[in-house]
N, C-alpha and C positions, 0 to 999 in steps of 0.2 A: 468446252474442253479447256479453254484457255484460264478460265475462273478457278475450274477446280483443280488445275494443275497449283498455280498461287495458293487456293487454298492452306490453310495451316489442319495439322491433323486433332483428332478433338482430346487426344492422352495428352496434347499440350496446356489443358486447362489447370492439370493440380499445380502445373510450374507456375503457371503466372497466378493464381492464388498464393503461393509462395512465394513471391517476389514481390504480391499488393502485403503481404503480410510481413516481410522485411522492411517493405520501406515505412509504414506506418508506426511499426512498432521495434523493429530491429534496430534503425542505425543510432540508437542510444541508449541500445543495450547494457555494451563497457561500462557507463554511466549510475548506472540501476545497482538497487542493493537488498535490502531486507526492512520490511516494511512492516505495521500492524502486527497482526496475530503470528506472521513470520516467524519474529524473535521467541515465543514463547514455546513454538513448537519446535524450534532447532535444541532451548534450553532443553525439552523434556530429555531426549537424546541424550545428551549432554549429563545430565543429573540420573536417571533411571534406568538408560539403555534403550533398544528399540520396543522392549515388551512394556515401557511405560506408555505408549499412544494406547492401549487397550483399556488401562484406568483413567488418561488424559480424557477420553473422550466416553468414556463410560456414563457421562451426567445426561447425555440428550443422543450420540450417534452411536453404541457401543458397538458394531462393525468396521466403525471407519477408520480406522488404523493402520489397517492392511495398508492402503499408501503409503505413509510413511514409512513401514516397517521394511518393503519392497524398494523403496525409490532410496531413502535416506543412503545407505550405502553405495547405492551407483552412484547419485550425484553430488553426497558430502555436504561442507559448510558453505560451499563458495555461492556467493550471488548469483555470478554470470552463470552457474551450471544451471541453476530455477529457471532464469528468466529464457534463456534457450530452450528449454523443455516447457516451460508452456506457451510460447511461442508457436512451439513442433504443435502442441496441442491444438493451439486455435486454430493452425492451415491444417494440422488433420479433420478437425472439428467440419471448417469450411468445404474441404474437399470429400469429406461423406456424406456433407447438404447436397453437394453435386449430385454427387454418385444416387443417392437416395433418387432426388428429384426428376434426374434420367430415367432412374427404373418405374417410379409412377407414373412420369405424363411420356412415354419415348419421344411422343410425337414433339418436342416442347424441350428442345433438348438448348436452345440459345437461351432460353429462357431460365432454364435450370444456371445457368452459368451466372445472367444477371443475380441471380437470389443469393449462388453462395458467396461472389463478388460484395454484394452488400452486407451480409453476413459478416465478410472477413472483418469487414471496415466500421460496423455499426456503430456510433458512439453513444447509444445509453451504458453502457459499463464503462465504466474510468478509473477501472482500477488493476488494469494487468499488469503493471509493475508487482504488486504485492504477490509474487509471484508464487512463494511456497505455499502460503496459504487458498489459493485460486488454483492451486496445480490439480484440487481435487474437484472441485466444477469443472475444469478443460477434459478431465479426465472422464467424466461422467457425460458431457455433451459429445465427445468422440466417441464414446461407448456407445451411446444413445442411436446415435448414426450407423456405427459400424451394423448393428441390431437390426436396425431399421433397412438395411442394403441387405444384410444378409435373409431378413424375412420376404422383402420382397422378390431377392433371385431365387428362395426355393419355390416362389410361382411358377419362376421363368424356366427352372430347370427342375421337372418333377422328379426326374430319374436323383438327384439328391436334395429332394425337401428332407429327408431326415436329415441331415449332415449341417446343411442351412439352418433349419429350425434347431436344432441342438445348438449350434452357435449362437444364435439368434435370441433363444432365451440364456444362456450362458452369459454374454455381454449385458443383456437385461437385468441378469442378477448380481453380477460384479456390480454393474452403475446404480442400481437401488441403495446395494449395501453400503453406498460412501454417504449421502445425504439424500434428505427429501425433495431438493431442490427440482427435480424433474418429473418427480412421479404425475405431476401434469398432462406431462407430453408423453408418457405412457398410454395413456387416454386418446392422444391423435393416432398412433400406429393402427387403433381400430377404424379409424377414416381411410387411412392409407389403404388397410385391407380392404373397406368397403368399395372405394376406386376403382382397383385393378379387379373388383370380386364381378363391378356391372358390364366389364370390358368382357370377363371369362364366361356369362352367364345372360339366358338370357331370359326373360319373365321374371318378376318380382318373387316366386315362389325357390326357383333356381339360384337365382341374385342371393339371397337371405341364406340357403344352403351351403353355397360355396361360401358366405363370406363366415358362416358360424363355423365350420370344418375349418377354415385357418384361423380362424380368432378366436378360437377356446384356447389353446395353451396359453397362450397373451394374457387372456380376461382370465385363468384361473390364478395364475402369477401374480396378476395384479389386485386380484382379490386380496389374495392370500396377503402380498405386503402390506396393504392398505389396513387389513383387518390388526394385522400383527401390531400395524405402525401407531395405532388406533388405542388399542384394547389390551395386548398381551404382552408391547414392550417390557421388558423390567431395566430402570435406571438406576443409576445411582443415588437420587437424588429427583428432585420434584422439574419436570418436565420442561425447558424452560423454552418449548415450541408446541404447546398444547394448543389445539386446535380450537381456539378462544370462538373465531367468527362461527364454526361450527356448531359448537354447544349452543351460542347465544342467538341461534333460530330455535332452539327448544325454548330456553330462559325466556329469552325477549326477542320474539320475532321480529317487529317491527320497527325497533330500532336497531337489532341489527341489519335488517334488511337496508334500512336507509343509509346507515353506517359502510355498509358493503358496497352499495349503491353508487356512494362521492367518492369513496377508494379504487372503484371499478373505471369510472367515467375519468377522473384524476389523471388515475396513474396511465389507461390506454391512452390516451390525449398526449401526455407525456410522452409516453415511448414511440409512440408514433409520431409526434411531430414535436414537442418538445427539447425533445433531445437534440434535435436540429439544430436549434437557435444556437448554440455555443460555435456550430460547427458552421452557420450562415456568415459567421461576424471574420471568418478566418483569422481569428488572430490579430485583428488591428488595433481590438483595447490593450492589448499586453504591452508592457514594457520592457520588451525584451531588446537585445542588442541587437542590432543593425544586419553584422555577418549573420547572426544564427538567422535573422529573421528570411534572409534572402534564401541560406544554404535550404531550410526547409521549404520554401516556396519552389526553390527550384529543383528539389527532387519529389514535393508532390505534383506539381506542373508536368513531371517529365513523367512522372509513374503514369497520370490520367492521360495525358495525349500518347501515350505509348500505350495504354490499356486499349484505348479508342482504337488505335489504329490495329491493335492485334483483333479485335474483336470482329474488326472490319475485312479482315482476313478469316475469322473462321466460320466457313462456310458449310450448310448443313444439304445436301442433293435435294431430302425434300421439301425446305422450306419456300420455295418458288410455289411450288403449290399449296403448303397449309397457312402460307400468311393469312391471307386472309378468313381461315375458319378457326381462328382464334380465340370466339367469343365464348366458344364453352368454358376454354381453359382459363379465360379471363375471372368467369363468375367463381369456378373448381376453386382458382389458386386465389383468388380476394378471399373466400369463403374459410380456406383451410389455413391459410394467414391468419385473420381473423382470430380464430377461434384455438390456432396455436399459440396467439400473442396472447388470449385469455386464460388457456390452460398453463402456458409459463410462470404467469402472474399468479395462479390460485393459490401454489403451496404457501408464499408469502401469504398470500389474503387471507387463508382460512386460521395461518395466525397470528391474524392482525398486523402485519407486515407490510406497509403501504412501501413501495418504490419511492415515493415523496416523502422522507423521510429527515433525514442525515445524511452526512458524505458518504457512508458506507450503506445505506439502505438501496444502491442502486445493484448491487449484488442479488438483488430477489427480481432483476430486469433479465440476468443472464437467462435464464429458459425461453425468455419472450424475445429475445430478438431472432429467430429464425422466422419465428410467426411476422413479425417488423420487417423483416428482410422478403419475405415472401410478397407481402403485402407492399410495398417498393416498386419489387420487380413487379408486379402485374402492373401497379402505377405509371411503371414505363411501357409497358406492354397497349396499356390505353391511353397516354400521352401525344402517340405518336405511329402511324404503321409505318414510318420508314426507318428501314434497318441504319442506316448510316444517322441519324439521329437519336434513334436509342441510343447507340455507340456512344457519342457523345455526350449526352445525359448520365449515362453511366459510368464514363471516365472523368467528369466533372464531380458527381456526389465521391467519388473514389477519391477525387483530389485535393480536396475540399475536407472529407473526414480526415486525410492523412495528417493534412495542418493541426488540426484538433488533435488528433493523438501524440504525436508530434511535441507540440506543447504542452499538454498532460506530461509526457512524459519529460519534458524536462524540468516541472514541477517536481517530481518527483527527483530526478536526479540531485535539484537544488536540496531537498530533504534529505538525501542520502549524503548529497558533501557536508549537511549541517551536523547530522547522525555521527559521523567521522570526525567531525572536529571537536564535538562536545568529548566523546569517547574516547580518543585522545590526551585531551588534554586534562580528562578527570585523570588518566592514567599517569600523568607528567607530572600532577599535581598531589596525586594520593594514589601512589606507586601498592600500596597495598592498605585494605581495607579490615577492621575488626569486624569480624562476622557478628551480627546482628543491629548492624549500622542503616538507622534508616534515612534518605537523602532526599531534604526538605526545600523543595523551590514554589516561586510564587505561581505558576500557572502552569499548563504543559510545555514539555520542553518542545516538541513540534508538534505541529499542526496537525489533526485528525489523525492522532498517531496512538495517543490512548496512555497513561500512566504505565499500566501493566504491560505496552513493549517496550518503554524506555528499564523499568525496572528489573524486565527479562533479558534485556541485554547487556545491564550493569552487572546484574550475575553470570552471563556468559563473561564480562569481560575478568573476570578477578575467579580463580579458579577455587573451589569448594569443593568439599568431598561427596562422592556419589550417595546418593540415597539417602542422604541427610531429612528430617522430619521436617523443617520449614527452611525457606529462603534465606540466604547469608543478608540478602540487601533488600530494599523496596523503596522506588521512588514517588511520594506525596506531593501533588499539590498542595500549597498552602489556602490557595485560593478556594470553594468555601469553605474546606472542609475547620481551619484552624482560625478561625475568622474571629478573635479573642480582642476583647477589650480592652486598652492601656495597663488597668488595675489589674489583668488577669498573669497568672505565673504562665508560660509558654512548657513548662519542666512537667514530666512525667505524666504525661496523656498518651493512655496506653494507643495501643497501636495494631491491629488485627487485619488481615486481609486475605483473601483467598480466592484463587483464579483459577477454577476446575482445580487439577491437582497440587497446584502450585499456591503454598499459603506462607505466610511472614508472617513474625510475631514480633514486636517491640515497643516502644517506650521512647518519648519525645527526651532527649540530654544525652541517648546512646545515640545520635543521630549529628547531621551534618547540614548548616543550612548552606544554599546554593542561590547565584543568581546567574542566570543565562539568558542573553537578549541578545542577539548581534544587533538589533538596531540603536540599543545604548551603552551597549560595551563591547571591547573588542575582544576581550576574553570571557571565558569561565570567570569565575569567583565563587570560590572555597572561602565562606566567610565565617568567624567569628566575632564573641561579643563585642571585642575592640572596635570592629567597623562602624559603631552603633553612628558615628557623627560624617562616615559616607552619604555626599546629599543626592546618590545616583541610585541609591536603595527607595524602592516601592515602600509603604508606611509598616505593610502589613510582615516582609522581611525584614526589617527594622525590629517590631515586637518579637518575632520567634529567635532574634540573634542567640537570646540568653543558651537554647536547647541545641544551640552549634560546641561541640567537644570535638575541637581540634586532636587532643589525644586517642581519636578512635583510628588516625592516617599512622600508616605504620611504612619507617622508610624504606624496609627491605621486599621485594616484588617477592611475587611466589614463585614456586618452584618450576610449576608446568610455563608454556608458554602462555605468557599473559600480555598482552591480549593475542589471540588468534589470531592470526594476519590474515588465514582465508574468511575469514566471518569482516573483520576490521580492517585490513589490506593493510599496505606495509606504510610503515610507519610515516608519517607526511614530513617534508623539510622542514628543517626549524628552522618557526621564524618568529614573530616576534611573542604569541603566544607559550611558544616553547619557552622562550627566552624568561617570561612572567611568570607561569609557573614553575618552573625549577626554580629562580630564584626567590618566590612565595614559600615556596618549600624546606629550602635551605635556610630562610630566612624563621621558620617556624620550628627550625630546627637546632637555632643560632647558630648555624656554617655561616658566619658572616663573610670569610675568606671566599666562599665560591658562590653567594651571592654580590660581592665586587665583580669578583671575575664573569659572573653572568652579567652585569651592569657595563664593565671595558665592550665583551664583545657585541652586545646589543647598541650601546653608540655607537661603535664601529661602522654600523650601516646607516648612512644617511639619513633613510627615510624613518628615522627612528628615534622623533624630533617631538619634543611636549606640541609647540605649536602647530606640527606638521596635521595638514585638515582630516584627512583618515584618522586620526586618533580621537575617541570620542571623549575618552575622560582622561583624566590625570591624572586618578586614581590608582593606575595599573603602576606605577610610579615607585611608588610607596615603597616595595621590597627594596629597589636596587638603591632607593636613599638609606636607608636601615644599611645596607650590607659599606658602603660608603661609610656613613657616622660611625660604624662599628669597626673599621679597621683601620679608624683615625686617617680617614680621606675625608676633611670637613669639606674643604674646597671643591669639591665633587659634589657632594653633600649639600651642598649652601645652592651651587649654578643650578644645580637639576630638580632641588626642591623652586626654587624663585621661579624658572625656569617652565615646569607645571604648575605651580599655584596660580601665574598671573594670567593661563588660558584664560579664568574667568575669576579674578581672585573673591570677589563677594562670594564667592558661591562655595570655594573650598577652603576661605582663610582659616576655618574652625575645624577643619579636619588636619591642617598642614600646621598652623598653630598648636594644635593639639601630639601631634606627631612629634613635633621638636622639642615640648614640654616632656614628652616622655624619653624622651634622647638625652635630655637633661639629667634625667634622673639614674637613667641605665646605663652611663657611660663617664669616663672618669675625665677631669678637669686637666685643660690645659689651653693655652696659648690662643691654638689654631681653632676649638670648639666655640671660647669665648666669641670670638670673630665672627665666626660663621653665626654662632644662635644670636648674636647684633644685627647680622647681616640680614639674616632672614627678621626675625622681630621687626623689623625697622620699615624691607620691602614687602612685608605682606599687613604692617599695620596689625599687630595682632593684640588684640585687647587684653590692658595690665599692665605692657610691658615698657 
């Protein structure tokens, strides 16, 4: 009596799945922003209205719209609203594994709890930051579930199998119609029903009867999509998830067989244990800072010993007696893991979509990890028969993943402040753009981010008019696509692209070249030809300088809000990048008057010093020496030029020699010029003079 008074009641399970789902992925929420495919789906909105997702995706999912068309509205442009909503999703997700998993094994009901527990936490997916885009898989694995709870309570409550089962295929059809991503796990709900069909039934002749009476609406469903999804699709365009492994058991058996075979063995091996190793090492290769490192250890440490100990509290009346006849359920749920982490896997595999892939190929693991989670929890189930050890096992892999995600996600968050500052300061620097201007840099601007989200959010950021036939902007790698010889002209190489409905059309000279690195400069750079004798320019940005036209920046902003501060957030402090581009700007636009005055208030701060070690080049320089020489501030001019030239003077004397030679020429004779171009000629050794 005294146990089960202590005891915790079992409706407290979806809280503490929402609270392992907070802490893993929640406390760097604020943080997070718009990621990959993100951008291009807020653009459609943006340019088309909500009836554009039905053309947007007409080339391979032409149902899947509806999401967006529905959500867009409630939750708008802002980041935080996505990432809270799939969020919601994944503890829903987690909490219908529960729910589901109670209603197949009753008896197994602590056991249900470890699976959605690991579920919550699983680390082969690493990408729930990218949150808009992912909002329609969360949506479709909560669907999945809600489906799969609702089929199995119209066993439980015959007096409304119609009402259940009407639901039940109802969520079936919503979550088909978003992607193929699950129609796998379509495939287990007929296990499920066979389960509960040998509980209700008895003789194999009986057994097969009950389970085809509930498993024909299922199996005619599933037919039907499968056939459609198959054979009578009509797209827009040539299929670009054709069922490659499939046909090529017709074609070529045997090497597809083989080919399936090391995809199959690979990627399970992966997901099941794989995916562990990032999550074993917790975090000691990363070089992260000291606080964050602790903050996060110490609230995964707190989440897992406080799991433990709740778990150790919730007490089930009959598991005194079924501990130990466990072993059915042991083979059931290995078995039905198993072959759910296979069925997960399939839609990728049939085309040709291995999980070992790319950064983004782990997205074909989402269906598999309940079958991983499943297959876990039995793992702990046969680890150990004492309860107070699972507990523990289970609040350690809980603590352990949260680190992992944890760190993922503040990967991510460091992408999202780089996102914002590029964004920013294109906007500082070319307050408005000439539509059909394309923006030419040497490799991606971030990491596993994709040309076509940086491109779609350079159009998000400069307002264009709706329903326009191609894109105002599109951002290029130069890297291989322009990959031209010394001898070759860099000018008028046409320019085509198109991303589902989103296409740009241009021409290399209407364009803008770019260089972006934070690890070798501290700013953007908007460059043209002039920069040709910059020695911090790549070889390959050096050649394309010619097809930089400054004149495509136009100084006056547009009309709407530019940029959107809910998509962009408010405007960052200016600081020293601010300070550079305005006065680049001014300075391109001969305001020599208010590039001095950008150059007074930027010495003004201290730490705003050529020598000062955070500065990585002396390049960024340049404008406020120009704005200096040009309103007969030599003296200004002369210290701040010597000043950066001597960080490393071999290295820039030909760009800074070069500089004062043209200051010579642009600027009228007198006194205090003489001086200064002695001054400098003299301290930087400039050759001729």
């Amino acid at each position: 009596m005294n146990k089960e008074r202590r005891a915790l009641p079992e409706w407290t399970v979806v809280f503490i799945l929402l609270a392992v789902c907070l802490v893993a992925f929640g406390l760097l929420l604020p943080r997070l922003g718009f990621y990959w495919d993100d951008w291009a789906k807020l653009l459609v909105s943006r340019l088309f209205g909500l009836s554009g997702y039905w053309a947007y995706y007409a080339e391979d999912r032409p149902l899947s719209g509806w999401t967006h068309i529905l959500l867009t509205p409630l939750l708008g442009p802002a980041p935080f609203n996505w990432q809270v909503f799939a969020l919601l999703l994944r503890w829903l997700t987690a909490a219908g594994i529960w729910w589901t998993l109670r209603l197949l094994w009753p008896e197994h009901r602590r056991q249900a709890v470890y699976a959605a527990l690991l579920f919550a936490i699983y680390p082969v997916f690493t990408q729930q930051p990218i949150a808009l885009t992912f909002h329609q898989q969360w949506l479709q694995y909560a669907l999945y579930f809600f489906s799969a709870a609702a089929m199995l309570l119209a066993l439980t409550y015959p007096k409304r199998y119609g009402i259940l089962t009407g639901l039940a295929l109802a969520a079936m059809i919503a979550e088909l119609s978003v992607t193929e991503y699950f129609v796998g796990l379509e495939a287990l709900r007929l296990l499920f029903l066979g389960i509960v069909a040998t509980r209700m039934a008895s003789g194999f002749k009986q057994k097969l009867a009950c389970w085809l009476r509930f498993s024909w609406p299922y199996l005619l469903f599933l037919a039907a999509y499968v056939i459609w999804r198959l054979f009578f699709i009509r797209l827009s365009g040539e299929d670009p998830y054709q069922a490659k492994m499939l046909y090529g058991l017709f074609s070529q058996p045997v090497d597809t067989l083989r080919s399936l075979a090391r995809m199959t063995i690979a990627d399970t091996l992966y997901v099941l244990i794989g995916s562990w190793g990032p999550v074993v090492g917790l975090g000691l290769e990363r070089q992260a800072s000291f606080v964050f490192t602790v903050l996060i250890w110490a609230a995964a440490i707190l989440c897992g010993a406080g799991l433990a100990v709740y778990l150790n509290r919730l007490r089930y009346p009959e598991e005194d007696k079924q501990e130990m006849q466990g072993g059915r359920w042991l083979i059931q749920a290995l078995a039905t893991g198993l072959l759910a982490l296979m069925l997960g896997c399939l839609p990728g595999w049939i085309t040709n979509r291995p999980v070992l892939f790319d950064f983004h190929s782990n997205r074909y693991a989402m269906p598999a990890m309940f079958g991983a989670a499943l297959v876990w929890a039995a793992a702990l189930e046969w680890l150990t028969q004492r309860r107070f050890q699972k507990n523990i096992l289970a609040g350690g892999l809980v603590a352990a993943a949260a680190i992992f995600h944890l760190n993922t996600a503040s990967d991510y968050a460091q992408i999202w402040k780089n996102q914002l500052d590029f964004y920013w300061q294109l906007t500082w620097r070319a307050p408005s753009l000439e539509p059909g201007t394309a923006i030419l840099g040497e490799n991606e601007l971030f990491p596993n981010q994709g040309s076509f989200s940086s491109s779609a959010a350079i159009n998000l950021l400069y307002p264009q008019e709706r329903g326009r036939e191609h894109l105002a902007y599109w951002y290029y790698n130069l890297w291989p696509r322009f990959a031209i010889e010394p001898s070759e002209s860099p000018l008028g190489i046409p320019l085509r692209t198109q991303f589902r409905t989103l296409t740009y059309q241009g021409v290399t000279g209407e364009s803008l070249v770019i260089f972006y690195d934070p690890g070798r400069a501290n700013c953007l750079w908007v460059l043209g030809p002039e920069d040709v004798l910059n020695p911090d320019l790549p070889e390959l940005t050096r050649r394309m300088l010619p097809a930089s036209d400054l004149n495509r920046i136009r100084l006056e902003a547009g009309t709407n809000s530019s940029p959107d501060v809910r998509m962009f957030g408010q405007e960052p402090d200016h600081g020293w990048c601010y300070y550079y581009q305005k006065a680049a700007l001014a300075a391109q636009f001969e305001d020599w008057e208010m590039a001095a005055q950008l150059a007074d208030e930027a010495r003004n701060n201290p730490e705003y010093y050529p020598k000062n070690p955070w500065f990585k080049t002396p390049h960024e320089w340049i404008p406020f020496i120009k704005g200096y020489a040009h309103t007969g501030r030599w003296r200004e001019a002369q210290e701040l030029t010597i000043q950066a030239a001597n960080v490393y003077q071999a290295r820039y004397r030909e760009e800074f020699c070069t500089l004062w030679d043209g200051l010579l020429i642009a600027t009228d004779a007198s006194v205090e010029r003489e001086a200064a171009l002695n001054e400098v000629w003299t301290e930087l050794n400039c050759p001729g003079r």
